[in-house]
ZAFIPA-479901 format. One line per field, with one value per residue (C-alpha): residue in three letters; x, z, y. Coordinates in steps of 0.02 Angstrom, whole numbers, plus 50000, padded with zeros to 5 digits. Last residue first. Layout:
BEGIN
type [ALA; ...];
px [X; ...];
pz [Z; ...];
py [Y; ...];
***
This chain:
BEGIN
type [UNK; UNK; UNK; UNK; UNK; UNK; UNK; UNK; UNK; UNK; UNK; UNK; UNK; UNK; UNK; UNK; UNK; UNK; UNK; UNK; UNK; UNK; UNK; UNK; UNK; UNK; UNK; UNK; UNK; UNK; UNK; UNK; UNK; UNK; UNK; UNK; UNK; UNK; UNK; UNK; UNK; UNK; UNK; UNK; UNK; UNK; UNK; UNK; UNK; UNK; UNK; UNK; UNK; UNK; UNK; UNK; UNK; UNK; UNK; UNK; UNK; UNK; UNK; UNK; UNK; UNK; UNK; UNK; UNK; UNK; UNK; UNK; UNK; UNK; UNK; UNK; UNK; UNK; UNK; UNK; UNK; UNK; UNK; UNK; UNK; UNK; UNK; UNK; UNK; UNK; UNK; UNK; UNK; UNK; UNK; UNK; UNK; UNK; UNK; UNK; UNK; UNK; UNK; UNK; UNK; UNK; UNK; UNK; UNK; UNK; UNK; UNK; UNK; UNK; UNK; UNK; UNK; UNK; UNK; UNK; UNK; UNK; UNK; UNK; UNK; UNK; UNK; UNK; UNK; UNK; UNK; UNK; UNK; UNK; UNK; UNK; UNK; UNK; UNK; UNK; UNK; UNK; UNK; UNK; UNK; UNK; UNK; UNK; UNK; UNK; UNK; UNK; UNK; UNK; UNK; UNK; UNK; UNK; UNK; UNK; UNK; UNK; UNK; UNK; UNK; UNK; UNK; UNK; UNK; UNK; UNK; UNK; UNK; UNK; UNK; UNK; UNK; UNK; UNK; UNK; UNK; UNK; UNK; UNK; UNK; UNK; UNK; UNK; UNK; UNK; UNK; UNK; UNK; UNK; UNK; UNK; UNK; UNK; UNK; UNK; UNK; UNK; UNK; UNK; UNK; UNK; UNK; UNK; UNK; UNK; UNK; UNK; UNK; UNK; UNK; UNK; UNK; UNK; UNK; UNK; UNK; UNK; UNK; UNK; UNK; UNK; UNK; UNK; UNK; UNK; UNK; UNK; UNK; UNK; UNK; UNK; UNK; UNK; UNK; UNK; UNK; UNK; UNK; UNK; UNK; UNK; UNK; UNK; UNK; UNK; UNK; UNK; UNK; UNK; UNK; UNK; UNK; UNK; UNK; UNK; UNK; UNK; UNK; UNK; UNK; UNK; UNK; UNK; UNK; UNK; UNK; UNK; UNK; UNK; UNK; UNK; UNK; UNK; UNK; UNK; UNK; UNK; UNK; UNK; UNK; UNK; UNK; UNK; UNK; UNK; UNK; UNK; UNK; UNK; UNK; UNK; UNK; UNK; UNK; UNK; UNK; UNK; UNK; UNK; UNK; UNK; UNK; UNK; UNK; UNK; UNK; UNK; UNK; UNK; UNK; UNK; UNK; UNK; UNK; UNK; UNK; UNK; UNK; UNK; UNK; UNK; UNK; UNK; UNK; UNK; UNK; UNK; UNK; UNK; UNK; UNK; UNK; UNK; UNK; UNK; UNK; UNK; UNK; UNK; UNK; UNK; UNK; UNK; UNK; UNK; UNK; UNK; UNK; UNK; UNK; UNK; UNK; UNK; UNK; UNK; UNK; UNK; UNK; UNK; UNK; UNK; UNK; UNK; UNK; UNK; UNK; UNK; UNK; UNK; UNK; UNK; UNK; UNK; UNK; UNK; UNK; UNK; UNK; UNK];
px [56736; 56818; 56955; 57030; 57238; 57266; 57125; 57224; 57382; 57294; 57222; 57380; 57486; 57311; 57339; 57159; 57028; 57052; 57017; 56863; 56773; 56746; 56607; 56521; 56541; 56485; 56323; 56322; 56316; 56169; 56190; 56038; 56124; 55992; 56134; 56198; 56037; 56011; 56184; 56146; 55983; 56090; 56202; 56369; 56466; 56455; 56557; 56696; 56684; 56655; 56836; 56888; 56858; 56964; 57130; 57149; 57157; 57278; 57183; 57215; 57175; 57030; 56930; 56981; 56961; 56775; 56749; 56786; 56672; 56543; 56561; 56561; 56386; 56263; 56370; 56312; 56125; 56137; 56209; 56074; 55929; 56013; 55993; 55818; 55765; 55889; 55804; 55641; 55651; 55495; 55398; 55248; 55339; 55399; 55243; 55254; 55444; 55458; 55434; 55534; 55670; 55652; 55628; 55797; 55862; 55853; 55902; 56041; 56191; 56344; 56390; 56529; 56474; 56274; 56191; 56137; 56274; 56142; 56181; 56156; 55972; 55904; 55938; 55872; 55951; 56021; 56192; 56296; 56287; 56420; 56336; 56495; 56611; 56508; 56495; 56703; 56745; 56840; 56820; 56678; 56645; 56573; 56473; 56514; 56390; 56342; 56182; 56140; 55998; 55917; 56090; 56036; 56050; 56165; 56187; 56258; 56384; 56440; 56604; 56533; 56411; 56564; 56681; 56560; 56529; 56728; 56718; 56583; 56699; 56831; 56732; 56670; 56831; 56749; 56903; 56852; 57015; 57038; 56920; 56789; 56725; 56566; 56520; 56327; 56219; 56047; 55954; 55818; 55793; 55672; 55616; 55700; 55865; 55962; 56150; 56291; 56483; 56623; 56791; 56884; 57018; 57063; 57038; 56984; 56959; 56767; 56728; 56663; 56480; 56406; 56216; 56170; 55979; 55879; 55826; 55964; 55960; 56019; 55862; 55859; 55928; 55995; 55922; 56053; 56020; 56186; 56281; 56465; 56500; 56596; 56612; 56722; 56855; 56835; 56916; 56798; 56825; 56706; 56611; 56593; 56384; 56316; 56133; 56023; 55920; 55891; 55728; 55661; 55546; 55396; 55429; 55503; 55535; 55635; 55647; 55760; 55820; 55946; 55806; 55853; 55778; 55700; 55666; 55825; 55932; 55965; 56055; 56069; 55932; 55904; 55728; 55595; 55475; 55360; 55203; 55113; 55127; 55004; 55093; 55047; 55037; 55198; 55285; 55220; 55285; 55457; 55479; 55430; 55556; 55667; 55673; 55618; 55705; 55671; 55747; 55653; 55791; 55812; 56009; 56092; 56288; 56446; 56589; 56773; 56815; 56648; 56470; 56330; 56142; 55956; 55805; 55610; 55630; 55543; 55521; 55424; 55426; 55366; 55195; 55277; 55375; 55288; 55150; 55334; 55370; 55268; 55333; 55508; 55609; 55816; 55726; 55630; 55791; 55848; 55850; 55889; 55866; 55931; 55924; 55869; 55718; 55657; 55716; 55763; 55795; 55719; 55636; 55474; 55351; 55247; 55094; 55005; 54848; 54888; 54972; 55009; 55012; 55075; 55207; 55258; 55260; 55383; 55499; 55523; 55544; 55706; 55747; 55785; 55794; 55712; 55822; 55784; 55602; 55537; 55388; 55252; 55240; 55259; 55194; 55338; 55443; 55445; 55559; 55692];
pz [57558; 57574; 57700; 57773; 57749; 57676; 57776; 57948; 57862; 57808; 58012; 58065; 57971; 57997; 58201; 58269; 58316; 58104; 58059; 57942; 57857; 57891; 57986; 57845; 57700; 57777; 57838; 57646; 57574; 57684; 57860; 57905; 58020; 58154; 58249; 58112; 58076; 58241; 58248; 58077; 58122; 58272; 58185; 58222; 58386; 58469; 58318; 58382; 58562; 58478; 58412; 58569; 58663; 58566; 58642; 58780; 58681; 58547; 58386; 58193; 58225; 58357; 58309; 58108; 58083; 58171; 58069; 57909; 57987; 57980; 57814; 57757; 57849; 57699; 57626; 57781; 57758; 57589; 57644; 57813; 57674; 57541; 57693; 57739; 57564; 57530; 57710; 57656; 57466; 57501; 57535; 57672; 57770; 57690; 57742; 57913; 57901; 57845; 58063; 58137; 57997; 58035; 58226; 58235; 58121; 58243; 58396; 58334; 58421; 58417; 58415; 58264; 58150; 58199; 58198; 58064; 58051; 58044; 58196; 58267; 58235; 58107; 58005; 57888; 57889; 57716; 57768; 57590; 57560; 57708; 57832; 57925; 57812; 57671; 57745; 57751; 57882; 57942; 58090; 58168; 58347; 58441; 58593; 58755; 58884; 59093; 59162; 59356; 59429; 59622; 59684; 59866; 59963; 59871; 59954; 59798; 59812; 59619; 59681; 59773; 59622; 59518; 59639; 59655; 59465; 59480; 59604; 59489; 59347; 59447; 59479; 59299; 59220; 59042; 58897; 58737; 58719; 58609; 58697; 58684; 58865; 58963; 59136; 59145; 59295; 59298; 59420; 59539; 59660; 59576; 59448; 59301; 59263; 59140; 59134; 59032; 59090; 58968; 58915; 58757; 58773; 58922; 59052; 59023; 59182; 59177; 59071; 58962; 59013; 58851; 58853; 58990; 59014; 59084; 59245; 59368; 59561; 59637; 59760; 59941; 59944; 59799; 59725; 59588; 59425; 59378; 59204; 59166; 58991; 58844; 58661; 58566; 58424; 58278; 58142; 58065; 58005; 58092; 58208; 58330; 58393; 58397; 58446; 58443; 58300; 58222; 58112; 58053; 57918; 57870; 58047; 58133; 58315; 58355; 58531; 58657; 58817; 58710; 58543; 58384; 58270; 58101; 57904; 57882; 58011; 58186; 58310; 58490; 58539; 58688; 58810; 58859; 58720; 58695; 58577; 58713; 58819; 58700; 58597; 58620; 58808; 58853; 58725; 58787; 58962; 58906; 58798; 58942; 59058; 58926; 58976; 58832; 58842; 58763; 58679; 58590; 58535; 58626; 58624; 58790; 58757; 58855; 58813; 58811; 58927; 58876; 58924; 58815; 58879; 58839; 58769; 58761; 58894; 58881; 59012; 59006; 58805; 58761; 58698; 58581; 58503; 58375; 58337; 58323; 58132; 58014; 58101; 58049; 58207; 58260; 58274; 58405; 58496; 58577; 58723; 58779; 58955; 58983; 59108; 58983; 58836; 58859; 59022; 58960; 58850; 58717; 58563; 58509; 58421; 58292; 58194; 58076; 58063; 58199; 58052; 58101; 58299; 58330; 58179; 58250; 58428; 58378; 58275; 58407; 58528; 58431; 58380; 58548; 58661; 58615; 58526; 58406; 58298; 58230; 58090; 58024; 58148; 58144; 58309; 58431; 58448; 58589; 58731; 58774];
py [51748; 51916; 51821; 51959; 51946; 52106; 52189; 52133; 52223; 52363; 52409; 52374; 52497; 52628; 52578; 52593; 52718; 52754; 52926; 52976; 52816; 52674; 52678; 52799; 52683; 52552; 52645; 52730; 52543; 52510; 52412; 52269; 52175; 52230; 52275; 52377; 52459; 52542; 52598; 52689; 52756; 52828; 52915; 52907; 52949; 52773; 52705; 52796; 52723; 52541; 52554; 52632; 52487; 52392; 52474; 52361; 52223; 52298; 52329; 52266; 52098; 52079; 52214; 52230; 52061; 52086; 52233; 52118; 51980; 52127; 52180; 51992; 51968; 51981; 51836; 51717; 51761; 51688; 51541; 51538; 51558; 51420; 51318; 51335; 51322; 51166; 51109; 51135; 51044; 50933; 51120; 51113; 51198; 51344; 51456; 51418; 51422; 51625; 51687; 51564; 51612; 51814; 51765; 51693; 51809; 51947; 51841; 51790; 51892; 51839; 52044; 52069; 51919; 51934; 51750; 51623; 51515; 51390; 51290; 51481; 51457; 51352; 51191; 51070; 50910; 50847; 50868; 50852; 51023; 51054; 51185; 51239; 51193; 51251; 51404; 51442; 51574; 51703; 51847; 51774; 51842; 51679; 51707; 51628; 51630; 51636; 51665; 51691; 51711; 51808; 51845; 51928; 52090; 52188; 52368; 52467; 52590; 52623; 52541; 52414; 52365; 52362; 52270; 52127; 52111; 52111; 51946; 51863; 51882; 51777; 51665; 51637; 51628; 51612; 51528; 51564; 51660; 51814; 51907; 52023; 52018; 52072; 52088; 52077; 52170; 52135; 52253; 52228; 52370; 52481; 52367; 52265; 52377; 52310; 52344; 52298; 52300; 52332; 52232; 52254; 52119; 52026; 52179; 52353; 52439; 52499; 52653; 52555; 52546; 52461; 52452; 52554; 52498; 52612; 52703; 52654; 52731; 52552; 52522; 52537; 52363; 52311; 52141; 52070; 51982; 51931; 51903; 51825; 51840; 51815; 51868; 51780; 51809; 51675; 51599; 51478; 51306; 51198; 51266; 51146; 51146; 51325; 51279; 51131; 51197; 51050; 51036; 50870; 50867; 50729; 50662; 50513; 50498; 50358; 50252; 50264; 50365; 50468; 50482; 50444; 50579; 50553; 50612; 50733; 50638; 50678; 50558; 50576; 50689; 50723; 50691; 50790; 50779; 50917; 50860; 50765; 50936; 50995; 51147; 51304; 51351; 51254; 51348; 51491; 51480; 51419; 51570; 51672; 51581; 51588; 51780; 51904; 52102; 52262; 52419; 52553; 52717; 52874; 52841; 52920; 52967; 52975; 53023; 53006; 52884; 52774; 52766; 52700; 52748; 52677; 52732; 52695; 52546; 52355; 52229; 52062; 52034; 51857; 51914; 52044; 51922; 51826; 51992; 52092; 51992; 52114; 52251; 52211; 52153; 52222; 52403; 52386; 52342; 52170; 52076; 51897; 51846; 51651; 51514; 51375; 51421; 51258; 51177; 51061; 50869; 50973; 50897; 50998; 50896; 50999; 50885; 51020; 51097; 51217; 51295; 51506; 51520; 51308; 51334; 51512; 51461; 51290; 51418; 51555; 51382; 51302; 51481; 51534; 51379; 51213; 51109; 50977; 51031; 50897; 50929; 50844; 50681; 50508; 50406; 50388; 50220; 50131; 50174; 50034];
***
């Protein structure tokens, strides 16, 4: 049995995104305080995330600007129709860098390598033993069950491959859809690292959560055969399945009566349409050195992921829309269309930040999808 640990101001459980955002913006902005990290590991896992200038205010970039380890000025979308190049910031963190500057703020006395198995507002039960008790505890352990929502997903196989000669790409392609579509709206996303190191992600909105991975790996082989790529070697592999929230009751997901203050996608705090969290990730890592020291954090923390949850009813609607109103191999022309509108108003929609003219403006005009369908999956949307 391992002892117990000596108290501590704050427990973070979970070290990936916002797990490790919030343990470097604690250690950067209140070195004053006590921070254990909880992360059985690696922290950060086998993961690239990346995201556009836009997605951070200015006042937040000083947390994530060390992490960054490639970065483009623009990047391209490619569809049936068209094809379009977006001179817009883009860039992309590795948990490897997260895990790098974890270990560089916080004394490795303060990272505990170990799971949790219980987490209560005031302590964590440890797998191998031993309690850890602290003034707040934190979980940000990811998307757990999700209780109650109706969701699409979002899956994916992705590869880092070495081509010899090199593979020809300058920047990223963020949605090549002019790949077969297959289970749903399918595209392929590409990051080019150096010269002949590209990461190549085959990428699903699906119905089913279910991630072939073998099968994906095959078609990652047919697209770098087909654009006549010389792959060398498989230098990482990352596999994940998003949720695409379509319906959902918050106080299922966070019921009031769990004390525990959360972050991260155990939050609810991600994009509805995308699954992506790193935006609000670093907007909560970012506010909690100036919550901390509050007894009511996890009401504050809380009431912040509720009200972040209404601010994403447009985009569950566009998700009902996606995955009820379109056939699956129809979707892609959903994101097609919205590939022809401004692009300070694709920039704010993945930053979940849309104005009422942005809504107004996607839908508007003529429908990429069936208008009988398109009422009928409004009818029943949940407007919660």
């Amino acid at each position: 049995m391992t002892a117990d640990l000596p108290r501590c101001d704050i427990a973070i459980v979970g070290g990936g995104l916002a797990g490790g955002l919030a343990a470097l913006a604690l250690a950067a902005k209140r070195p004053d305080l006590d921070v254990r990290l909880v992360e059985p590991g690696p922290i950060g896992g086998n993961h690239i995330w990346s995201f556009f200038d836009s997605d951070i205010a200015r006042k937040d970039r000083w947390l994530v600007a060390p992490l960054v380890r490639y970065h483009w000025g623009e990047y391209d979308v490619a569809f049936p129709s068209h094809r379009r190049r977006l001179r817009m910031g883009y860039k992309s963190i590795t948990g490897e860098a997260l895990a790098a500057a974890v270990a560089a703020a916080l004394p490795e006395s303060r990272i505990i390598a170990d799971k949790a198995k219980h987490v209560a507002p005031d302590h964590v039960l440890l797998g191998q033993g031993g309690r850890l008790s602290a003034r707040h505890v934190i979980d940000a352990r990811g998307a757990g069950k999700f209780p109650g929502l109706d969701c699409g997903w979002q899956k994916f196989v992705g590869q880092a491959l070495t081509v010899k000669g090199g593979h020809g790409v300058e920047r990223p392609e963020v949605m090549d859809a002019e790949v077969e579509q297959l289970d749903g709206y399918r595209f392929v996303y590409l990051l080019p690292f150096d010269a002949e190191t590209i990461f190549v992600e085959d990428t699903y909105y699906s119905e089913s959560a279910d991630l072939d991975v073998a099968v994906v790996r095959e078609r990652i082989d047919e697209y770098a055969a087909a654009r006549q790529w010389d792959v060398k070697k498989v230098t990482r592999e990352e596999t994940g399945v998003l949720p695409v929230v379509i319906a959902g009751d918050f106080d299922r997901l966070w019921p009031a009566s769990d004390r525990t203050g959360r972050i991260g996608v155990r939050a609810g705090a991600f994009h509805a349409t995308t699954g992506y969290s790193l935006p609000d990730a670093v907007r909560t890592a970012a506010a909690l050195p100036r919550l901390v020291d509050r007894a009511d954090l996890p009401a504050i923390l809380r009431d912040r992921a509720a009200a972040s949850w209404r601010r994403q009813r447009f985009y569950r609607m566009l998700g009902a829309m996606l995955f009820r109103a379109a056939e699956p191999d129809e979707r892609y022309r959903v994101f097609q269309r919205f590939y022809r509108l401004p692009s300070g108003l694709i920039a704010r929609f993945y930053a979940g930040q849309s104005r009422v003219a942005d809504k107004l403006r996607i839908l508007s005009g003529k429908p990429p999808v069936r208008v009988g369908r398109a009422m009928a999956a409004l009818r029943r949307f949940d407007w919660r």
